[in-house]
The first five atom37 places (N, CA, C, CB, O) and aatype in JSON, in Angstrom:
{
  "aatype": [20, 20, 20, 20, 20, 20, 20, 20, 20, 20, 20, 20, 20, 20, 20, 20, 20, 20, 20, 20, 20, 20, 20, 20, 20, 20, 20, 20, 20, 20, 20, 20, 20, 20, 20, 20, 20, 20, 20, 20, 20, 20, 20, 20, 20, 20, 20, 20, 20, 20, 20, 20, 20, 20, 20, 20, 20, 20, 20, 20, 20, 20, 20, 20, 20, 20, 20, 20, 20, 20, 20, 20, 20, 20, 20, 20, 20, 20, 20, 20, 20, 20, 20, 20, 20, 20, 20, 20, 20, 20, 20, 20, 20, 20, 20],
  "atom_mask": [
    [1, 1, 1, 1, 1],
    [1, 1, 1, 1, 1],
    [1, 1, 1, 1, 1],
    [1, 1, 1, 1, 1],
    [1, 1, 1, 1, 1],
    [1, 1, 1, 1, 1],
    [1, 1, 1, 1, 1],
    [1, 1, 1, 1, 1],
    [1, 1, 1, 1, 1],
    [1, 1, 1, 1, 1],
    [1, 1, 1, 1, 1],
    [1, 1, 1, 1, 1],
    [1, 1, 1, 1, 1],
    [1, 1, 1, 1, 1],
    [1, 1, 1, 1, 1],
    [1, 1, 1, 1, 1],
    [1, 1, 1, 1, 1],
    [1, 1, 1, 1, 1],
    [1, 1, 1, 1, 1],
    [1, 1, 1, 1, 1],
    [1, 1, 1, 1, 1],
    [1, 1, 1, 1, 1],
    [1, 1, 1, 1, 1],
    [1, 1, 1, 1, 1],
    [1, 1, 1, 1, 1],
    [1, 1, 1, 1, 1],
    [1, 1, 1, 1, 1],
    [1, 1, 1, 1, 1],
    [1, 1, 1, 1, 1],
    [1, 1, 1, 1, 1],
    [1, 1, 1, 1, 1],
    [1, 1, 1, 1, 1],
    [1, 1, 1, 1, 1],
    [1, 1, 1, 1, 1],
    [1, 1, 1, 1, 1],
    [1, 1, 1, 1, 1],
    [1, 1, 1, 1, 1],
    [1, 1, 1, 1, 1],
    [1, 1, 1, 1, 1],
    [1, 1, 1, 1, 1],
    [1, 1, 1, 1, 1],
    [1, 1, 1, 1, 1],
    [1, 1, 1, 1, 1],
    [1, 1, 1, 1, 1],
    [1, 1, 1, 1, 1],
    [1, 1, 1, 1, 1],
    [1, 1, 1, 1, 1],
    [1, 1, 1, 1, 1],
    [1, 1, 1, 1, 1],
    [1, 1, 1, 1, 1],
    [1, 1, 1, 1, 1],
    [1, 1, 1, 1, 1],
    [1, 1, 1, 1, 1],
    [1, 1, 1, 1, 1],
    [1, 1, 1, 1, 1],
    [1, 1, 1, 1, 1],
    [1, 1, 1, 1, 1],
    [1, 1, 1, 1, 1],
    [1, 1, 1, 1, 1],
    [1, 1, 1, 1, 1],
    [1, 1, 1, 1, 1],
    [1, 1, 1, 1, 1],
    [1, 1, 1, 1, 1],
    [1, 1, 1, 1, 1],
    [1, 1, 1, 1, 1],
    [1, 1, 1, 1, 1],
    [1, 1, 1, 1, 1],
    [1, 1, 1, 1, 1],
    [1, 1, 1, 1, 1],
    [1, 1, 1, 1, 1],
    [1, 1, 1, 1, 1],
    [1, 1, 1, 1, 1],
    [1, 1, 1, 1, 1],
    [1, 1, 1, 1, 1],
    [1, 1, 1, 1, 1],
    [1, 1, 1, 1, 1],
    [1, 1, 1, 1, 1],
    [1, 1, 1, 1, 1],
    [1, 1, 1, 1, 1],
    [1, 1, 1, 1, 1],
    [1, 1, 1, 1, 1],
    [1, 1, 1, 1, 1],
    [1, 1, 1, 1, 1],
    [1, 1, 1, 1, 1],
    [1, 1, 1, 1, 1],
    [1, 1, 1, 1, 1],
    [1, 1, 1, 1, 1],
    [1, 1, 1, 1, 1],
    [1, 1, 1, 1, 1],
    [1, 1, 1, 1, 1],
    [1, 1, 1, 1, 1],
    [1, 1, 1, 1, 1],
    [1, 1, 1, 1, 1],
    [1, 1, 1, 1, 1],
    [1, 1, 1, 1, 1]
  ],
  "atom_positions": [
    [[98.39, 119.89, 105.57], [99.17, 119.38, 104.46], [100.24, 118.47, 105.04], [99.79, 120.55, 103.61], [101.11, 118.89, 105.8]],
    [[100.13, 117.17, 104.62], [101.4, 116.44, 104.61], [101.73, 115.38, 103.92], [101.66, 116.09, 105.62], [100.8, 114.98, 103.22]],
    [[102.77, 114.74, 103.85], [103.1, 114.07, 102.87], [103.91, 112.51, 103.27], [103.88, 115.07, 102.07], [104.6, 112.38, 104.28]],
    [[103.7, 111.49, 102.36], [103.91, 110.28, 102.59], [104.51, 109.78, 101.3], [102.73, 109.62, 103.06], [104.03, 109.27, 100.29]],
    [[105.78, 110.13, 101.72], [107.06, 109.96, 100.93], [107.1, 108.45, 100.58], [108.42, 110.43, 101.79], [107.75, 108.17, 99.57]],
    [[106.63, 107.67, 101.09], [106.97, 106.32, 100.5], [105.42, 105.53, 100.14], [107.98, 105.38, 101.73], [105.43, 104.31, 99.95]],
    [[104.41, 106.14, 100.07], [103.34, 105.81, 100.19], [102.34, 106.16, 98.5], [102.97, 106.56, 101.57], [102.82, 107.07, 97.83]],
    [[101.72, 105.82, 98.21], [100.9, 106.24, 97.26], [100.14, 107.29, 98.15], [100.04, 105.06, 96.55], [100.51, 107.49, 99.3]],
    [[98.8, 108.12, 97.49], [98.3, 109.53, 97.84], [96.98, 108.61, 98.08], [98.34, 111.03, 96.56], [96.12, 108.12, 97.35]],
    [[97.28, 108.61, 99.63], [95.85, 107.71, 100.59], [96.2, 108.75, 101.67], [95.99, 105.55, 101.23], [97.15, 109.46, 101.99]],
    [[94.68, 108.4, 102.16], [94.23, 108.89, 103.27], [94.29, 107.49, 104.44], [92.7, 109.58, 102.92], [93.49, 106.56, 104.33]],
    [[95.09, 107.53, 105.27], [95.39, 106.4, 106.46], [94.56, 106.69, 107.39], [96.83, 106.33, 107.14], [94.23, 107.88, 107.42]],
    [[94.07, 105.98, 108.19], [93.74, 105.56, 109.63], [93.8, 106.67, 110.65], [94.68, 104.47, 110.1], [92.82, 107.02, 111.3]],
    [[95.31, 107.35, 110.78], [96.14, 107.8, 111.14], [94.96, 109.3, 110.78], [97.65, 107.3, 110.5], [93.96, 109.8, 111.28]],
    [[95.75, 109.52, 109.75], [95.18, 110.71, 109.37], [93.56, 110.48, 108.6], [96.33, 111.42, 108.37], [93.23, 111.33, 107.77]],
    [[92.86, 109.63, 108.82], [91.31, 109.91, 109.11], [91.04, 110.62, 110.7], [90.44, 108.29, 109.01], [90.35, 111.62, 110.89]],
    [[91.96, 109.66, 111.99], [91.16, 109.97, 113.36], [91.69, 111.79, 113.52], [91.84, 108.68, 115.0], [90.98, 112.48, 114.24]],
    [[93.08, 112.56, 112.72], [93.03, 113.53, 112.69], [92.39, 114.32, 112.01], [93.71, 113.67, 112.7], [92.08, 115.41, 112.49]],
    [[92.1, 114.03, 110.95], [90.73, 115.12, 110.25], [89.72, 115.03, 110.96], [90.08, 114.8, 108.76], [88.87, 115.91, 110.77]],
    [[89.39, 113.86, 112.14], [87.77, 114.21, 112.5], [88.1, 115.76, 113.38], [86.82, 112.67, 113.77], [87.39, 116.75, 113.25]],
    [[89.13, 115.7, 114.1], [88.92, 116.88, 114.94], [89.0, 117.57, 114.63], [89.3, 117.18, 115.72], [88.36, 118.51, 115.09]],
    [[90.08, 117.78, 113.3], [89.49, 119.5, 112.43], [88.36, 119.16, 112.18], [90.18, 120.17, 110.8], [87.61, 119.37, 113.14]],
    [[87.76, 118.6, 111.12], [86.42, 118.63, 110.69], [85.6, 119.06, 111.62], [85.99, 117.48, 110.27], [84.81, 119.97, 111.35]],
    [[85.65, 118.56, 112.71], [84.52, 118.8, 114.15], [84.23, 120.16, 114.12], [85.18, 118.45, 115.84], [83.13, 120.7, 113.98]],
    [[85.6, 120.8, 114.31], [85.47, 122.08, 115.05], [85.57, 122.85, 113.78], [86.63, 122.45, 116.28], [85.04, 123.96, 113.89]],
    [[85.98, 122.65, 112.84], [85.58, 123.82, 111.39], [85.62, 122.42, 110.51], [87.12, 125.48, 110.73], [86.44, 121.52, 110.34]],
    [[84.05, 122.78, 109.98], [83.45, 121.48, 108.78], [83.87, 121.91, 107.53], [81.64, 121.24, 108.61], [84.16, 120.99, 106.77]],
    [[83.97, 122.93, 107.14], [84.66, 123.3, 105.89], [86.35, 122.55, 105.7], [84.72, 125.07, 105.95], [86.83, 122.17, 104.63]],
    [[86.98, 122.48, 106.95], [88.04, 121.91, 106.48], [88.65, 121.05, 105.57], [88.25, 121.66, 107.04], [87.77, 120.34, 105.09]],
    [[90.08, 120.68, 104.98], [90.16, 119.57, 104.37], [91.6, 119.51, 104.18], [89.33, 119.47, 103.2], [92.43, 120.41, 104.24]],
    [[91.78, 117.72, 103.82], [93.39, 117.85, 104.11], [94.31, 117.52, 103.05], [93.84, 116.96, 105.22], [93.64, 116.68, 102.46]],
    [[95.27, 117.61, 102.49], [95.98, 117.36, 101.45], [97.32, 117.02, 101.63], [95.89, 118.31, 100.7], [98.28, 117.52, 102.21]],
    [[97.01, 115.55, 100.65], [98.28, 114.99, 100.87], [99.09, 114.6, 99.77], [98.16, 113.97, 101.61], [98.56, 114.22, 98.73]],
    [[100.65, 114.67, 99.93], [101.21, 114.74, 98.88], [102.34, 113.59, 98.86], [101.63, 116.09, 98.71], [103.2, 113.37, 99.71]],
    [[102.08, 112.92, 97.66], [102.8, 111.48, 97.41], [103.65, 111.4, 96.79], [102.24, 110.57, 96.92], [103.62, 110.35, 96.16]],
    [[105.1, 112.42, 96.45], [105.99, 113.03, 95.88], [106.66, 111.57, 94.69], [107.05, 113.76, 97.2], [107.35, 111.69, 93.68]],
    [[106.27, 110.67, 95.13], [106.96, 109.44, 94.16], [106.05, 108.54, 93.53], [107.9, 108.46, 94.96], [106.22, 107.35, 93.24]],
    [[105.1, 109.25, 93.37], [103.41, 108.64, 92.91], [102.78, 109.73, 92.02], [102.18, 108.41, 94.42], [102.81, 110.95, 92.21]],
    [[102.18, 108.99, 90.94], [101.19, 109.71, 90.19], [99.76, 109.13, 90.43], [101.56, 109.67, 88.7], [99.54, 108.01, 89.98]],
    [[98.75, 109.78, 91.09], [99.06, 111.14, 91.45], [99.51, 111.75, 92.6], [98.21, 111.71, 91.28], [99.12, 111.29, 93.67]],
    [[100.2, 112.62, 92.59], [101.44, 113.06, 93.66], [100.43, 113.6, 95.02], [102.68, 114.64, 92.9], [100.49, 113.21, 96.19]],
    [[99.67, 114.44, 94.53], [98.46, 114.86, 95.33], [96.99, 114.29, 95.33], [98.3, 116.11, 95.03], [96.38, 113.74, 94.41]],
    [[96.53, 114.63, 96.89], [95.3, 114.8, 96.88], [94.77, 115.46, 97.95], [94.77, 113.77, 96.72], [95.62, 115.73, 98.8]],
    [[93.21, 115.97, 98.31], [92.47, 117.11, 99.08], [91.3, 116.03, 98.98], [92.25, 118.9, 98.32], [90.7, 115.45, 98.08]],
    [[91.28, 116.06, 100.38], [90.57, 115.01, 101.25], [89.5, 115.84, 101.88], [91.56, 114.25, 102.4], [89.65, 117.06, 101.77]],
    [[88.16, 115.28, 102.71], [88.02, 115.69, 103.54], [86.74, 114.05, 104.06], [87.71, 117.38, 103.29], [86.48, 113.17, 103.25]],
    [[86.24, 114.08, 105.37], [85.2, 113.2, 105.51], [84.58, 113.93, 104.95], [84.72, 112.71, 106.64], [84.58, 115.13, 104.7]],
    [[83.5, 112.4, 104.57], [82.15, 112.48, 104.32], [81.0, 112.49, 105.39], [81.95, 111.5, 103.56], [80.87, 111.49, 106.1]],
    [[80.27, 113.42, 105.53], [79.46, 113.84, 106.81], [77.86, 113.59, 106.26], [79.82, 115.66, 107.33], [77.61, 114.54, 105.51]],
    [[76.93, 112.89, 106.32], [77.52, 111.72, 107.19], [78.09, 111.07, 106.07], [76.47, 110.74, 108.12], [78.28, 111.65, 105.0]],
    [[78.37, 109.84, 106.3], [78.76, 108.76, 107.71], [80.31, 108.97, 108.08], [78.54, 106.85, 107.28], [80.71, 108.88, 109.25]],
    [[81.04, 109.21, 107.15], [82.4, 109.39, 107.92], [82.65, 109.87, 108.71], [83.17, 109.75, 107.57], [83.19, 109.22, 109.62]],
    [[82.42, 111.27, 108.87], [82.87, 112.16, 110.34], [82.74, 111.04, 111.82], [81.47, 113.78, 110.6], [83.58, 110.62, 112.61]],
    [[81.07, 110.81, 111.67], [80.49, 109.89, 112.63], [81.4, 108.89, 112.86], [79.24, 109.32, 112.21], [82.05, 108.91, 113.91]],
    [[81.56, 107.96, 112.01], [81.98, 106.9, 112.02], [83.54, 107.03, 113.09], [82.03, 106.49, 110.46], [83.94, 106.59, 114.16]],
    [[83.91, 107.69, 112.29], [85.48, 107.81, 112.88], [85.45, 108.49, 114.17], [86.52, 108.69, 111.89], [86.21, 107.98, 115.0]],
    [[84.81, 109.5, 114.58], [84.7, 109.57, 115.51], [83.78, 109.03, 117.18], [84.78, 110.29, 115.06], [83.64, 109.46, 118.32]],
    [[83.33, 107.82, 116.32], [82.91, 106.64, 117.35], [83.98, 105.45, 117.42], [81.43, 105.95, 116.86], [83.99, 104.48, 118.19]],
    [[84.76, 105.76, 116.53], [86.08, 104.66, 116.24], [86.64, 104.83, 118.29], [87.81, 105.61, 114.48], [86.73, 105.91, 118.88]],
    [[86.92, 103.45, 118.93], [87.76, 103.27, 119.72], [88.82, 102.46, 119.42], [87.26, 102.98, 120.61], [89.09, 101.83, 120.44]],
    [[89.48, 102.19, 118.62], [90.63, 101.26, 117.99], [91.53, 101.82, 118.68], [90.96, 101.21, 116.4], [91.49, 102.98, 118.27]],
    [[92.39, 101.75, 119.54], [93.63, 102.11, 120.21], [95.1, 101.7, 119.26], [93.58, 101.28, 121.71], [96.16, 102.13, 119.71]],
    [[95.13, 101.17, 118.42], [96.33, 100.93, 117.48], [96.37, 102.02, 116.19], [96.21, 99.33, 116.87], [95.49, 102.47, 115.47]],
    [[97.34, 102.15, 116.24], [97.51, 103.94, 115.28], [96.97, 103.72, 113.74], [99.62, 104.61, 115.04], [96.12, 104.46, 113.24]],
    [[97.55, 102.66, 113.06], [96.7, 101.8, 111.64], [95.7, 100.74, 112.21], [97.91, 100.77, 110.5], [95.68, 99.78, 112.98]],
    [[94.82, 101.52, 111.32], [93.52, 99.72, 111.76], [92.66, 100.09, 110.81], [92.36, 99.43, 113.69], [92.54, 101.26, 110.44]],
    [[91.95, 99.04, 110.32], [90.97, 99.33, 109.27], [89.62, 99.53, 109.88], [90.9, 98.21, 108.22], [89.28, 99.17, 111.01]],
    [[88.66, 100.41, 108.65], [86.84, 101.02, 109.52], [85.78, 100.51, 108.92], [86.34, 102.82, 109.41], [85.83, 100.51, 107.69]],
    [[85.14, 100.23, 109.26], [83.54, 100.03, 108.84], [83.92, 99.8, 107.15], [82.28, 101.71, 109.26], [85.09, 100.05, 106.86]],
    [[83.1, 99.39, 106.11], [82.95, 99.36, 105.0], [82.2, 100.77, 104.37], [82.36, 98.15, 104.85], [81.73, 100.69, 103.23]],
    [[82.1, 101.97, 105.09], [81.31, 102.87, 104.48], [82.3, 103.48, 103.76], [80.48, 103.73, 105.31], [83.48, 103.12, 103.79]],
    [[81.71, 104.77, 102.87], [82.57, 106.06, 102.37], [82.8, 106.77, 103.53], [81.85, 107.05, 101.29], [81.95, 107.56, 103.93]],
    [[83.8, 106.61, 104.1], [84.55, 107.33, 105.2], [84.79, 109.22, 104.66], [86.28, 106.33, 105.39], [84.39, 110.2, 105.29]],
    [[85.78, 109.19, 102.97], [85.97, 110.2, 103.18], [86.17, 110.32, 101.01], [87.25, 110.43, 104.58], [86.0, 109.52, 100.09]],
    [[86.56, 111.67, 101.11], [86.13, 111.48, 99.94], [87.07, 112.8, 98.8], [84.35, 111.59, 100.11], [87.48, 113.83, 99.33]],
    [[87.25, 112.58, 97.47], [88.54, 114.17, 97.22], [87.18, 115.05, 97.55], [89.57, 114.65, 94.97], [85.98, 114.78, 97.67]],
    [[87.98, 116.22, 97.63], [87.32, 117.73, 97.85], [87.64, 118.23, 97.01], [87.56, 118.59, 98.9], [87.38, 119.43, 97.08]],
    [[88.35, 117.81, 95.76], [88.11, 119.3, 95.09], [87.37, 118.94, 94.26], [89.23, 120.17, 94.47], [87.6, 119.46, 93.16]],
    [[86.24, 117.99, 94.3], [85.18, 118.33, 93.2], [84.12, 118.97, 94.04], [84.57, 116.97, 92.31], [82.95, 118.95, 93.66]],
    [[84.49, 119.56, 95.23], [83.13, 120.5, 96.15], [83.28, 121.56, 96.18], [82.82, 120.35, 97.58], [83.05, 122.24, 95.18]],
    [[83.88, 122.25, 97.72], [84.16, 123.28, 97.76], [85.68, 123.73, 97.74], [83.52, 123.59, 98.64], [86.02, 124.88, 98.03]],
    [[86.79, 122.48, 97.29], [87.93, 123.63, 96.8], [87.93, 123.62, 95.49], [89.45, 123.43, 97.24], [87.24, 122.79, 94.89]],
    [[88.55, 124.36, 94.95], [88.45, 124.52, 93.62], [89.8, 124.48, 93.04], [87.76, 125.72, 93.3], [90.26, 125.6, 93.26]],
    [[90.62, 123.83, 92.45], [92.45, 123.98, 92.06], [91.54, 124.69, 90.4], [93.96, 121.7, 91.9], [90.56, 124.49, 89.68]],
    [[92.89, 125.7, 90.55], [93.1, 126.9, 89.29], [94.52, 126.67, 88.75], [93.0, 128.69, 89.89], [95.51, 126.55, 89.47]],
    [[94.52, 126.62, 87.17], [95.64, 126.15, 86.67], [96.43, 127.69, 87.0], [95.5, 125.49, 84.99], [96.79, 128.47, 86.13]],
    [[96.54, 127.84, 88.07], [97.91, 128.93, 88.58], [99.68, 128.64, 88.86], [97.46, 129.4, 90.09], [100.15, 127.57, 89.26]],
    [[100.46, 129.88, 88.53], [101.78, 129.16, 89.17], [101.32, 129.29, 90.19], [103.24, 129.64, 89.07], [100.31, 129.93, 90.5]],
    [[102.57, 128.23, 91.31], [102.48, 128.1, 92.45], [103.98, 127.78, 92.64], [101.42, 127.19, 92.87], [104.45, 127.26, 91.63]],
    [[104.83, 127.93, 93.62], [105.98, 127.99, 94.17], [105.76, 127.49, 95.38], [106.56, 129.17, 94.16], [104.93, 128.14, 96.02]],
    [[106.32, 126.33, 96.04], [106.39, 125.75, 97.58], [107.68, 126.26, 98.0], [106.33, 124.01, 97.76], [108.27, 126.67, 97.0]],
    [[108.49, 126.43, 99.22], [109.53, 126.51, 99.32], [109.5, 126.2, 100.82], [110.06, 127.65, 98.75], [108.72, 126.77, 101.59]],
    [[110.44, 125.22, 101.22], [110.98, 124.71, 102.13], [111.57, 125.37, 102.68], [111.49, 123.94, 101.97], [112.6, 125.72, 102.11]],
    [[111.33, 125.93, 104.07], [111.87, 126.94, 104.54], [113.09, 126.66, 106.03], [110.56, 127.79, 104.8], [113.73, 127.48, 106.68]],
    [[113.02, 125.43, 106.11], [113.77, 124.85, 106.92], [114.96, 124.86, 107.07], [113.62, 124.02, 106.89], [115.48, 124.19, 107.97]]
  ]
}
């Protein structure tokens, strides 16, 4: 989970080349990001396997933003396997 306070609710470059290595090592994973000054504020990401996982992880781009291939890299997850339930929920900043 993290969030991009000045950003609309995208999945970057950045955080594509870090989901491949969760994804790698647990494929169920997925990541969610939250755009606190954007509607919509959230979203639950994960690659698309194939071609995304692949893709990105044949990526050698050494610059931290850079743009990929024209494929579906990655894609929301919660129309798969997460499921959001109209539940309360409470975050609290514990810092």
């Amino acid at each position: 989970i993290h969030t991009h306070p000045s950003q609309s609710c995208l999945v970057s470059s950045v955080d594509l080349h870090t989901r491949s290595g969760f994804q790698r090592m647990v494929p169920e994973s997925f990541a969610v990001v939250c755009a606190p000054k954007f509607t919509s504020n959230f979203g639950i990401f994960r690659l698309t396997d194939p071609p995304g996982l692949q893709t990105i992880l044949d990526c050698n781009v050494k610059e931290a933003f850079h743009p990929h291939p024209e494929v579906l890299t990655y894609m929301d997850a919660d129309k798969g396997h997460v499921q959001m339930k109209d539940i309360p929920l409470e975050i609290v900043d514990l810092r």
